[in-house]
FIMI-964162 format. One line per 3 residues: for each residue x, y, z of N, C-alpha, C. Coordinates in pm, 1 decimal, always signed. Layout:
BEGIN
X:Y:Z:X:Y:Z:X:Y:Z ~ ...
end
This chain:
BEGIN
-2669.1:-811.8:+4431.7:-2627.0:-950.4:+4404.1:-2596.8:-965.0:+4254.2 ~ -2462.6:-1025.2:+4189.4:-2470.6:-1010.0:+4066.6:-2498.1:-1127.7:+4020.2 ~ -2547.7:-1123.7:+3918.0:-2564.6:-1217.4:+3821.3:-2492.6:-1341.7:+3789.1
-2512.7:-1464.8:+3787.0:-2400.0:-1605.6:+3812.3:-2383.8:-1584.5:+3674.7 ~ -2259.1:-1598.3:+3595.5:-2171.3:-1654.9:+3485.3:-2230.8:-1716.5:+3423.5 ~ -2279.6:-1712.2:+3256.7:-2317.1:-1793.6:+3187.8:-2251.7:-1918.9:+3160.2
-2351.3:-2019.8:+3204.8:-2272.5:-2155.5:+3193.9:-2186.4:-2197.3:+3019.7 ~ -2077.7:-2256.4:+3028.1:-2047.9:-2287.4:+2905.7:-2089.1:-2408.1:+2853.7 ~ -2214.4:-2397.4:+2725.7:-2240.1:-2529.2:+2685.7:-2169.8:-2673.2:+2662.1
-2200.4:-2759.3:+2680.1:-2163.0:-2894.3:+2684.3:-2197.6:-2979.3:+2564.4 ~ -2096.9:-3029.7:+2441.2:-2131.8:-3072.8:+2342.8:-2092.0:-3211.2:+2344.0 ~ -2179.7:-3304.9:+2331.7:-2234.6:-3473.0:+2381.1:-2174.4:-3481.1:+2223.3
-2106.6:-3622.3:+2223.4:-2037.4:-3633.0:+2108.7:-2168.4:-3703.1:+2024.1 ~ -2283.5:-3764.4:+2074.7:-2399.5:-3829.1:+2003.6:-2449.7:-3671.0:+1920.1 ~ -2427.5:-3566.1:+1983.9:-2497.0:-3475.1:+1926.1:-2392.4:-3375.1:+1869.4
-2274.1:-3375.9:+1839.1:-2166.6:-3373.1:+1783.1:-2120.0:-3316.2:+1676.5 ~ -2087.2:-3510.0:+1677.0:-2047.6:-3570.1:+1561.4:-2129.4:-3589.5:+1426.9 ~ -2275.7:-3578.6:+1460.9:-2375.5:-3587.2:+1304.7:-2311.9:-3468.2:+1276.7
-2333.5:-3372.6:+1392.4:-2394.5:-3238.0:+1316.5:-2218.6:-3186.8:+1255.7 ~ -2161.3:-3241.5:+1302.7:-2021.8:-3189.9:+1255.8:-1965.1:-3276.9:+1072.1 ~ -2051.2:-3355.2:+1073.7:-1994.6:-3479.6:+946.8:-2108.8:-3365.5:+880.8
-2251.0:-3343.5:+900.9:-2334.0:-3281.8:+810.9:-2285.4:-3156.4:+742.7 ~ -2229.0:-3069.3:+875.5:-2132.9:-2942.0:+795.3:-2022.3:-3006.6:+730.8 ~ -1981.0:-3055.9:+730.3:-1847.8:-3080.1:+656.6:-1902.4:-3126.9:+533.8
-1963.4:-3227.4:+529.5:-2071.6:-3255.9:+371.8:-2124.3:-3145.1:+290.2 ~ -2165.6:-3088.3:+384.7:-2216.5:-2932.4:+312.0:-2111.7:-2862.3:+228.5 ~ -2048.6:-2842.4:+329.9:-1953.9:-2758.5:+292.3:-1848.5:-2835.2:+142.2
-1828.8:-2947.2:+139.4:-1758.3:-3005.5:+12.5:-1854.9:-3024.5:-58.2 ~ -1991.8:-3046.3:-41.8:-2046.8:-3039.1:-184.5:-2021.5:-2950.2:-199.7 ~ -2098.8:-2828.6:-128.0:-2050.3:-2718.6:-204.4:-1956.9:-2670.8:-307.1
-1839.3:-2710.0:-260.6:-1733.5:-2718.9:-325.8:-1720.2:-2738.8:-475.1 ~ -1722.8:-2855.7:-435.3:-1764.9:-2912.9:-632.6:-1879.0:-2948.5:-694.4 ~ -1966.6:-2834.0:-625.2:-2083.6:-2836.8:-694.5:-2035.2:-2731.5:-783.3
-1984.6:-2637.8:-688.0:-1987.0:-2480.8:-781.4:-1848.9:-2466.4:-849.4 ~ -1764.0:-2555.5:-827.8:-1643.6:-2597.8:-916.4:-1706.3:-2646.7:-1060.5 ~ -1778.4:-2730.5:-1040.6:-1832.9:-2795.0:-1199.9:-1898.5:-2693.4:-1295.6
-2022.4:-2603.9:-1188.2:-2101.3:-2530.3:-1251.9:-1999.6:-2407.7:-1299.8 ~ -1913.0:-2335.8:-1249.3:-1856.8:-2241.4:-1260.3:-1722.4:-2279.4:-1399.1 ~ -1699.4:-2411.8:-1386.3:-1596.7:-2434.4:-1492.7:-1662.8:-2491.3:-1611.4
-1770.6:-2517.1:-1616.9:-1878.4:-2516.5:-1728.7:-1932.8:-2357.4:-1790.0 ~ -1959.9:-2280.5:-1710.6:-1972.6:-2156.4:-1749.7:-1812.1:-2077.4:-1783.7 ~ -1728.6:-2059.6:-1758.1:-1597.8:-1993.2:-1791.9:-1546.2:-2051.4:-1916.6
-1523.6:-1981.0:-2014.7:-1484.9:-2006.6:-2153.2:-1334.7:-2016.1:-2154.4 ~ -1224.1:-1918.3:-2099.7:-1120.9:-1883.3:-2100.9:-1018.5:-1998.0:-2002.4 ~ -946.2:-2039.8:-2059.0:-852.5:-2089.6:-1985.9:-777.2:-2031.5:-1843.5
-757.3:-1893.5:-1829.5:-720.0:-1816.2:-1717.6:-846.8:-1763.8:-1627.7 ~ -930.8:-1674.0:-1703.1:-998.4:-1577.3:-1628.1:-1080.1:-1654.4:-1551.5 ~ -1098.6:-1609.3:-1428.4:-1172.2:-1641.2:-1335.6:-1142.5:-1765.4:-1266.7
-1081.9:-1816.5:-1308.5:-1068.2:-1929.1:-1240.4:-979.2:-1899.4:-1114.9 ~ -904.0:-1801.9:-1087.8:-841.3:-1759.0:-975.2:-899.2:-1781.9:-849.9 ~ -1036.3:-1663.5:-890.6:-1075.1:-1610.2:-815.7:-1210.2:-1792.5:-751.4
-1252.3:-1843.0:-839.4:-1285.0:-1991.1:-845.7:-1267.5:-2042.2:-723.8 ~ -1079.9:-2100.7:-731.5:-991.9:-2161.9:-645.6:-986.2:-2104.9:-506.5 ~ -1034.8:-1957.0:-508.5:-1056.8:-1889.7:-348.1:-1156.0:-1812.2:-322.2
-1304.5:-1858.5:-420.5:-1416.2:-1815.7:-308.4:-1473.7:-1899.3:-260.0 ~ -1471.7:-2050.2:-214.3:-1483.1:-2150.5:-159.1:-1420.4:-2128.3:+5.0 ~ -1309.6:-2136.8:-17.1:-1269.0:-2127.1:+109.4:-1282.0:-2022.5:+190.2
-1267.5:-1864.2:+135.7:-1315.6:-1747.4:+146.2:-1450.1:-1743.2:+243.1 ~ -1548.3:-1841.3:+151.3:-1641.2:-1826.6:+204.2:-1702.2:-1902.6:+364.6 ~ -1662.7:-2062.0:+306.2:-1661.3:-2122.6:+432.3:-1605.6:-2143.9:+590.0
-1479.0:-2054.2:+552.7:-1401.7:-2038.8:+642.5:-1457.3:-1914.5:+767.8 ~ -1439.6:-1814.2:+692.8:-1496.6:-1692.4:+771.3:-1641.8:-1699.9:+873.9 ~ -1740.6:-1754.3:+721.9:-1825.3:-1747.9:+721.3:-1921.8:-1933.2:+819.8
-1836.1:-2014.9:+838.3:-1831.2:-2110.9:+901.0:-1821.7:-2089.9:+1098.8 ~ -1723.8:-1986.9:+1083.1:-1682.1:-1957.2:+1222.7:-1810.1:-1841.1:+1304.9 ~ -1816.0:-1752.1:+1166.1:-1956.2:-1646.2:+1250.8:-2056.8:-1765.7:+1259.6
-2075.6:-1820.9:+1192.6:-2218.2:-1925.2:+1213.7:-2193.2:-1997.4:+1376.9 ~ -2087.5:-2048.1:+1388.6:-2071.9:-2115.2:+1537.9:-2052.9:-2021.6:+1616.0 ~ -1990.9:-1885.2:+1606.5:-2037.3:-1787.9:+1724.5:-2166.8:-1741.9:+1770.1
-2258.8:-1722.9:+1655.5:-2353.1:-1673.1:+1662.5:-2461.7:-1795.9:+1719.7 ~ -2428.7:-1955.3:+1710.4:-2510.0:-2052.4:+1776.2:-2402.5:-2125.6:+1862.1 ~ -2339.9:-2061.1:+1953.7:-2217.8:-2117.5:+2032.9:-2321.7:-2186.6:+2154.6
-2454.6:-2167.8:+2183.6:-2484.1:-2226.5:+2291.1:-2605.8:-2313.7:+2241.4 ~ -2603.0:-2365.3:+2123.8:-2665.6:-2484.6:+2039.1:-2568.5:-2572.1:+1997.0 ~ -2522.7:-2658.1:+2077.9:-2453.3:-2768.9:+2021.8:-2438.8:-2842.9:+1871.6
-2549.4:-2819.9:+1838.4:-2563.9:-2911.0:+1712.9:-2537.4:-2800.3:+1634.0 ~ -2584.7:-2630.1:+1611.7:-2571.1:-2570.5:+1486.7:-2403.3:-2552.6:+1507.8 ~ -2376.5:-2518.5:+1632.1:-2205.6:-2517.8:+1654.6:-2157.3:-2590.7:+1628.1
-2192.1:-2736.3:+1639.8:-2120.6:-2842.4:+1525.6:-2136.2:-2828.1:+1382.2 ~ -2246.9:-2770.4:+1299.0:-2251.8:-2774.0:+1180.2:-2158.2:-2680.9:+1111.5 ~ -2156.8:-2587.0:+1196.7:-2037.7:-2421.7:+1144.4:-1890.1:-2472.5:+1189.0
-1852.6:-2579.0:+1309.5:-1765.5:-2590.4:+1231.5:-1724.6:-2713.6:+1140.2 ~ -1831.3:-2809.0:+1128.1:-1817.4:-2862.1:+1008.8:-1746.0:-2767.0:+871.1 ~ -1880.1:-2643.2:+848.6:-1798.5:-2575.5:+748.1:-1698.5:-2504.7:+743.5
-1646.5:-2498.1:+885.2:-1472.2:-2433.1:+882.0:-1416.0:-2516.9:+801.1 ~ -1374.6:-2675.9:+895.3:-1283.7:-2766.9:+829.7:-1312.0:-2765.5:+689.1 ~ -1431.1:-2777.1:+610.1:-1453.9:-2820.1:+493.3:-1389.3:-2691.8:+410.4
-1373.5:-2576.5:+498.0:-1293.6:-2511.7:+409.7:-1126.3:-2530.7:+378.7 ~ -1098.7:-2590.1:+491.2:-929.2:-2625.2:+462.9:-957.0:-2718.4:+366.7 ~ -1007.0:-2839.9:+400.7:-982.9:-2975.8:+268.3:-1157.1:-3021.3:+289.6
-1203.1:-3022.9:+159.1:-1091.9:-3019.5:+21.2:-1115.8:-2870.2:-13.3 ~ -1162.6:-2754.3:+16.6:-1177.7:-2646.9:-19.9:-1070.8:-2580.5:-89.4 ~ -969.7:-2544.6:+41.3:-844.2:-2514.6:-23.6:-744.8:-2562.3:-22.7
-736.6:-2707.7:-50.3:-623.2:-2821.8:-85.6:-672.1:-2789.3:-227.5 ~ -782.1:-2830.7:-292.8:-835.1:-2774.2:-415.1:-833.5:-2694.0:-478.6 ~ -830.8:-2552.8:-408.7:-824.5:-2491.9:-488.7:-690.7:-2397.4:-458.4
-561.1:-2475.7:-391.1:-440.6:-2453.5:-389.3:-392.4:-2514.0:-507.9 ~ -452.9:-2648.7:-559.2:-381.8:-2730.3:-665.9:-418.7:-2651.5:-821.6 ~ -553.9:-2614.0:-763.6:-581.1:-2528.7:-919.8:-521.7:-2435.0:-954.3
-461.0:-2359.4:-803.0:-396.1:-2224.5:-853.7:-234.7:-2285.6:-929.3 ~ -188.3:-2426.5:-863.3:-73.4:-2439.6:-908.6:-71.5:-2527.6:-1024.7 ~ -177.2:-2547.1:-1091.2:-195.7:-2572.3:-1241.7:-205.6:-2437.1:-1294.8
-283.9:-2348.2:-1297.4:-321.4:-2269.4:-1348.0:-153.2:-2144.6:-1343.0 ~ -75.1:-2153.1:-1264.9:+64.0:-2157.8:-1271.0:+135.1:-2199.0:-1324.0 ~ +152.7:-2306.0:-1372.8:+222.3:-2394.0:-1480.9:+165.8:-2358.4:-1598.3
+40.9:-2343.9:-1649.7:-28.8:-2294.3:-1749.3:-17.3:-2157.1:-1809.9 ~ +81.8:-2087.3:-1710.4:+134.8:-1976.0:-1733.4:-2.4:-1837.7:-1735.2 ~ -125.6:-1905.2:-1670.3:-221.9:-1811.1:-1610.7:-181.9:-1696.7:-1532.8
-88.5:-1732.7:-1485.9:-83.5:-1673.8:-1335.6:+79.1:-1549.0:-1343.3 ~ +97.0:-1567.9:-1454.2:+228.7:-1478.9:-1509.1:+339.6:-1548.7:-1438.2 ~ +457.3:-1510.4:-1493.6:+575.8:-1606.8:-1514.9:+697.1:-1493.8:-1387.0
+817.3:-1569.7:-1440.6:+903.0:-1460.7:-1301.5:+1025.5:-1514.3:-1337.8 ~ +1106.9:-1447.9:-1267.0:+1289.0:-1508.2:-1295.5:+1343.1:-1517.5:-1134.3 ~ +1391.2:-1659.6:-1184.3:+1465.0:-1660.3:-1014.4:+1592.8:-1668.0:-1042.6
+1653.9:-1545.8:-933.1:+1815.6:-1554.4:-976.0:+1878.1:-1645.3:-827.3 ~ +1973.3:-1672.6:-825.2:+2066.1:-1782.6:-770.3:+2230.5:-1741.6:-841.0 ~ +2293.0:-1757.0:-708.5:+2399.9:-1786.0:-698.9:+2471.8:-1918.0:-803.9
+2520.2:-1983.3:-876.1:+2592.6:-2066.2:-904.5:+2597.7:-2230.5:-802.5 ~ +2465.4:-2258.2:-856.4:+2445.0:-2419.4:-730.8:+2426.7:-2379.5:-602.6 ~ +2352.8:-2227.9:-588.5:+2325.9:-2142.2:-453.2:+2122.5:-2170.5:-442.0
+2142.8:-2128.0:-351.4:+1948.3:-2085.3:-364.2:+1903.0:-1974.5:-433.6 ~ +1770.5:-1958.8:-421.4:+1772.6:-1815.7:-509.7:+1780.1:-1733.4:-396.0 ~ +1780.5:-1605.7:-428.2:+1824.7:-1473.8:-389.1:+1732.9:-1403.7:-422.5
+1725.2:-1277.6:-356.9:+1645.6:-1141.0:-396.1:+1709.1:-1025.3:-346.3 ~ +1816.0:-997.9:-304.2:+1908.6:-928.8:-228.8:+2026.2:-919.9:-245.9 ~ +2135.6:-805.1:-297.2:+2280.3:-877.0:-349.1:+2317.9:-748.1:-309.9
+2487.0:-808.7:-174.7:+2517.3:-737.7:-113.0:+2631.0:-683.2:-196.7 ~ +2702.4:-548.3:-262.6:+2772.2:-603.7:-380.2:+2875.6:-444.3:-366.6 ~ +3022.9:-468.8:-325.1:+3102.8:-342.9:-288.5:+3115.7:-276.0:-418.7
+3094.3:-128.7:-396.6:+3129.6:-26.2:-508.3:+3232.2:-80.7:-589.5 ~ +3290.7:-69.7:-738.4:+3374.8:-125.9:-835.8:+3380.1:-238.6:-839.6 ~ +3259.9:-352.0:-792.3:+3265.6:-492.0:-776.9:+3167.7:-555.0:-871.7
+3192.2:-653.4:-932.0:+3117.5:-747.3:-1014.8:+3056.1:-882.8:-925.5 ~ +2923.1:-932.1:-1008.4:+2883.3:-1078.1:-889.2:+2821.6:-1093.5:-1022.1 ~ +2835.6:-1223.8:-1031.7:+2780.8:-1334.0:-1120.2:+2655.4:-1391.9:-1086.9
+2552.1:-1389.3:-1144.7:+2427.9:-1487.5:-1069.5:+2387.9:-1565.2:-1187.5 ~ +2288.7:-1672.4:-1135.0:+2222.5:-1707.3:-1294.9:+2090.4:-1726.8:-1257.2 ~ +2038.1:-1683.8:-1390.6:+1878.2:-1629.5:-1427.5:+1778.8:-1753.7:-1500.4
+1678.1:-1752.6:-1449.4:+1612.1:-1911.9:-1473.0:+1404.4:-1828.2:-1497.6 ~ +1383.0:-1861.7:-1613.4:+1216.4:-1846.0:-1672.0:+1156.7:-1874.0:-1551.1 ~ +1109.3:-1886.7:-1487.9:+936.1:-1912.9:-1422.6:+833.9:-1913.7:-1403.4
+773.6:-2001.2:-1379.8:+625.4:-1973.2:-1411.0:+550.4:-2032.2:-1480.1 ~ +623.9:-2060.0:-1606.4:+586.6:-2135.9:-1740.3:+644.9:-2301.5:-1729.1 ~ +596.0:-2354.0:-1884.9:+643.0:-2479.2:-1856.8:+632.2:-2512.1:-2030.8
+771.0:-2577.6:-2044.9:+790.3:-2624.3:-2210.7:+685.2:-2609.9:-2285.2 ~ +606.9:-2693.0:-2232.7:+498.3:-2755.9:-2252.1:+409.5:-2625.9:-2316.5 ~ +360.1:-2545.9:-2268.7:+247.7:-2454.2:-2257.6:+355.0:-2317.3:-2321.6
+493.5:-2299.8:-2301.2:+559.6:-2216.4:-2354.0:+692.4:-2241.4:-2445.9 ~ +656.6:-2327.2:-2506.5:+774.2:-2371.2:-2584.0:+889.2:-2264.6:-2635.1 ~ +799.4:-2148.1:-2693.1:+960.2:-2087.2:-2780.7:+1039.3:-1982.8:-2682.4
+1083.8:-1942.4:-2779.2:+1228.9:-1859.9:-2701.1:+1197.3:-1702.8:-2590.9 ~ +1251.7:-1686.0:-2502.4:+1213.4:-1590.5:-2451.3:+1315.6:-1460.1:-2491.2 ~ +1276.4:-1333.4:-2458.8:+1364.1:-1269.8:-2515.2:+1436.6:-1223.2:-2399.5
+1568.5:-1136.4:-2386.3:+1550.2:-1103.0:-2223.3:+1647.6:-947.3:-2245.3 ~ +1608.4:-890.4:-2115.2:+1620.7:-756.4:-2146.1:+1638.1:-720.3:-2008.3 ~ +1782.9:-657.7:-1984.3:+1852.2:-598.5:-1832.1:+1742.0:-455.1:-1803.8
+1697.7:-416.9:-1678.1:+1682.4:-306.5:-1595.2:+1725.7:-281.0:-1523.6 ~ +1760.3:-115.7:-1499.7:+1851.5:-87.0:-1372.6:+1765.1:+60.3:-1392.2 ~ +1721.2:+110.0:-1236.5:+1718.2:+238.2:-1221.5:+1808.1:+334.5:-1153.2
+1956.6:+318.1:-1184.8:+2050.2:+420.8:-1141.5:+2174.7:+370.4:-1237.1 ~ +2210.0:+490.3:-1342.8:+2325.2:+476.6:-1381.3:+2465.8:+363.6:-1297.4 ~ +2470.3:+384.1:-1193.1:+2616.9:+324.7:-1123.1:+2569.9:+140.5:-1172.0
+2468.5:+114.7:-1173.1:+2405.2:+16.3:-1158.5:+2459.9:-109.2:-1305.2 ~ +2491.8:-178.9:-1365.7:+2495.7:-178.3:-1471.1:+2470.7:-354.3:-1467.0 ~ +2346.3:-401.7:-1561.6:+2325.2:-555.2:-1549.0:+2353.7:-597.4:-1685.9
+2461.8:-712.4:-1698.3:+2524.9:-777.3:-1841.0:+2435.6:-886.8:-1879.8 ~ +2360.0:-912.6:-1996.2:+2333.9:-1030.2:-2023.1:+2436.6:-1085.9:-2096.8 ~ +2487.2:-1186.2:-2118.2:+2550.4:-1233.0:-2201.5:+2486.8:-1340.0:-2289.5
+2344.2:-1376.2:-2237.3:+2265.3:-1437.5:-2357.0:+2183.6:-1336.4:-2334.0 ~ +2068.7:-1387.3:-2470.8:+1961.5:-1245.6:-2472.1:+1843.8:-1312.6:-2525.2 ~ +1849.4:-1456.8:-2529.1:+1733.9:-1537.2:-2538.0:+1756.4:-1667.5:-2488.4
+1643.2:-1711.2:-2418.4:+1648.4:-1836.9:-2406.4:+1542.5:-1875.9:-2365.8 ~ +1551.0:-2042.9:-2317.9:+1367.0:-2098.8:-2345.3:+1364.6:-2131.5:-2129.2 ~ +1234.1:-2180.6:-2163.7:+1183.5:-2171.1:-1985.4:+1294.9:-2327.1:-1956.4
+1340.4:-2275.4:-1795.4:+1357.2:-2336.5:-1731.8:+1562.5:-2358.7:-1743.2 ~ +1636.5:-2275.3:-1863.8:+1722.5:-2308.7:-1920.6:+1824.0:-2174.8:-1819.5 ~ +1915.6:-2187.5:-1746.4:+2008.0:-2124.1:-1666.4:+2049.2:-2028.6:-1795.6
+2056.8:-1838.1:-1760.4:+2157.8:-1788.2:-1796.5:+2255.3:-1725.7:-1690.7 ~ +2362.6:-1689.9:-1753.5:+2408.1:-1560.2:-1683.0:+2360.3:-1456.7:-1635.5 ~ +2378.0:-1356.1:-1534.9:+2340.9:-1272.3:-1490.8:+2409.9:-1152.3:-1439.4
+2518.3:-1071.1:-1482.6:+2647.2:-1005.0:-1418.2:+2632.1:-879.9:-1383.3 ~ +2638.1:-848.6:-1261.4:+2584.0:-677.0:-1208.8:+2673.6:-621.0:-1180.9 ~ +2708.8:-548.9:-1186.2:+2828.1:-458.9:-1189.4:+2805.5:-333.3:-1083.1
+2889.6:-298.4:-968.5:+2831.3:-163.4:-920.1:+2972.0:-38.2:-969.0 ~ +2927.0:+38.1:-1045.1:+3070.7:+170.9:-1040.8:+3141.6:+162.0:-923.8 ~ +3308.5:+203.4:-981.9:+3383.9:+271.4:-827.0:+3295.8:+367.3:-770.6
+3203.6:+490.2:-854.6:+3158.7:+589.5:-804.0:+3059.2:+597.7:-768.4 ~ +2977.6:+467.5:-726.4:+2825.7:+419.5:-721.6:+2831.2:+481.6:-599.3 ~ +2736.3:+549.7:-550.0:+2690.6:+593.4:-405.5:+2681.5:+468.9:-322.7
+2690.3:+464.3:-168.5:+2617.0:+342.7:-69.0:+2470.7:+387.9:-51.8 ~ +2415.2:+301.6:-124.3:+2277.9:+307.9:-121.1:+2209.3:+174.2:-181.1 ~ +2076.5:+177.0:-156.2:+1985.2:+66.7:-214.6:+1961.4:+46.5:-350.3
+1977.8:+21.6:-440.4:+1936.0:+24.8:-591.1:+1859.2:-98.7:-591.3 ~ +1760.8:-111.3:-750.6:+1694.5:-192.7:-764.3:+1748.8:-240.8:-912.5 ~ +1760.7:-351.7:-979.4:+1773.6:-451.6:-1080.4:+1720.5:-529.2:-1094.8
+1716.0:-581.1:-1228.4:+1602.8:-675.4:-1266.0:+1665.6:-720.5:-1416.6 ~ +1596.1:-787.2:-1425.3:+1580.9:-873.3:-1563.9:+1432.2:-885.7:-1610.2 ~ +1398.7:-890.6:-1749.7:+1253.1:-928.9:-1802.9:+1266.1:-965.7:-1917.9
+1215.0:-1122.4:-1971.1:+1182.3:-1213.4:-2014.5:+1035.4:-1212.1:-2063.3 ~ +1022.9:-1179.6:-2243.8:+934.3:-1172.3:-2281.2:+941.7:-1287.5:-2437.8 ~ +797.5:-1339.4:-2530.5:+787.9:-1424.9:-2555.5:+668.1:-1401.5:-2653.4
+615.6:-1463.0:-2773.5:+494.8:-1437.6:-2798.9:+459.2:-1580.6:-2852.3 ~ +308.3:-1624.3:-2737.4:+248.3:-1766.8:-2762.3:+141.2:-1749.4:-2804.2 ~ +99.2:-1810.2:-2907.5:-64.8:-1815.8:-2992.1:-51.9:-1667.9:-3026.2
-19.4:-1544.1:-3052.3:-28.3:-1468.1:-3077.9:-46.5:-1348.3:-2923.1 ~ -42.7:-1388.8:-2837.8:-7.4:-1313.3:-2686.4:+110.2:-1333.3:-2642.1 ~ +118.9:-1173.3:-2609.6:+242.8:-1210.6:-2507.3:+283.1:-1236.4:-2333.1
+368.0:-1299.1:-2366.6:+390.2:-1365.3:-2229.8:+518.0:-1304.4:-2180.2 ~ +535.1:-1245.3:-2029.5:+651.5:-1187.8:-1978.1:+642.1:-1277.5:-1880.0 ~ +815.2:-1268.2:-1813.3:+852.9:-1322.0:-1687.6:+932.8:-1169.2:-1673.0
+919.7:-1097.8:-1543.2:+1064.7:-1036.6:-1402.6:+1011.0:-1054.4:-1295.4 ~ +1124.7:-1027.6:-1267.3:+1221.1:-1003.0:-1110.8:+1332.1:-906.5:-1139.4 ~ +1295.8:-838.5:-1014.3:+1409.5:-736.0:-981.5:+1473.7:-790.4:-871.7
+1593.4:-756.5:-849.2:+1701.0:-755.3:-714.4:+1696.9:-618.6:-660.6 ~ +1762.2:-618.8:-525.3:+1740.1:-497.4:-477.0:+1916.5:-533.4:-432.1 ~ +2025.6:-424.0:-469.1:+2136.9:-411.5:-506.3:+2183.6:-352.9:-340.8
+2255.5:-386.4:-295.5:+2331.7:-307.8:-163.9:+2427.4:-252.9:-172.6 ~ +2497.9:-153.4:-228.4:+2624.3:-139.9:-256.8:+2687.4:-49.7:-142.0 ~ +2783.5:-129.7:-135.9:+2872.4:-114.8:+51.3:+2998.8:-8.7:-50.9
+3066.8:+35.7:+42.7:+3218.4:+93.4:+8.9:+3320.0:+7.9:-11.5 ~ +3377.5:+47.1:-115.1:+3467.1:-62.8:-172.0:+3576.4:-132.4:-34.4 ~ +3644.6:-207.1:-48.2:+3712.6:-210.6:+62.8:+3848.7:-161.9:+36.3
+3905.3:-151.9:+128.7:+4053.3:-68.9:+124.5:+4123.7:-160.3:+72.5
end
């Protein structure tokens, strides 16, 4: 005779709902308890604070869900674990999504170049026939006036001769459109190449870079 099916517990919203508001309380103090204490201890404007913004959620999340597996047939601790799931989405990591995107603007988080077409989107891919030229334009990122005021310097990469990237400016400040002109040889092989641009800068006495590379397609010229 086998054994009847473990019944699946039944969670009474009287016994719930505390236990689900209590994890969720938990879980956001938490939050900015160890937000305050941890940004009171960190001296540096960048370091650590990364990692800050995602061991909160890191923790509650994962660690929210084993707690309700492991008391899945206690209603109330299964409400408290997943109290601390949710409390890891918000405010856990609504919080510490916003910190990472300050700490981005602050130019913590290193800078980048987005290339675009001419009033196009950006791009990362440029399909481009042997002996053919394409125009793009090149834009700082990452940074912000504000936090990076002076001039950036900028400087073409290509790893294959056929490859050839024009600046026609060779400095400029965040956020300010340049040119961008890639060139593939008549004699460029059909193959993948990679290009780039890099955008460097020196603030308070550090330096600050922005790249991006493209990854080049070069087709056969057409007849």
């Amino acid at each position: 005779m086998s054994a009847p099916a473990p019944e699946f517990p039944t969670y009474p919203t009287r016994t719930f709902l505390p236990a689900f508001l209590l994890g969720w309380g938990i879980g956001a103090a938490l939050t900015f308890a160890l937000r305050a204490v941890v940004a009171a201890v960190l001296t540096s404007p960048c370091q650590g604070h990364t990692l800050l913004a995602l061991l909160l959620p890191l923790l509650l999340g994962p660690g929210g869900l084993a707690f309700t597996a492991a008391n899945w047939r206690r209603p109330g601790l299964a409400a408290l674990g997943l109290g601390l799931v949710v409390a890891s989405l918000l405010p856990a990591l609504y919080v510490g999504a916003r910190d990472i995107a300050v700490l981005r603007g602050e130019g913590c988080a290193g800078g980048y170049i987005v290339f675009a077409p001419a009033g196009g989107a950006s791009v990362s891919t440029l399909r481009l026939p042997a002996g053919s030229t394409r125009e793009l334009m090149g834009r700082v990122g990452g940074y912000t006036p504000t936090t990076h005021p002076g001039t950036f310097t900028l400087r073409a990469q290509s790893n294959m001769p056929g490859i050839t990237v024009t600046l026609p400016r060779t400095a400029v400040r965040v956020g300010e459109e340049f040119p961008v002109r890639i060139t593939a040889a008549p004699d460029a092989g059909v193959n993948t190449y990679t290009a780039g641009v890099q955008a460097t800068t020196t603030q308070d006495g550090r330096a600050a870079t922005a790249s991006s590379t493209l990854e080049i397609d070069v087709r056969p010229a057409a007849p």
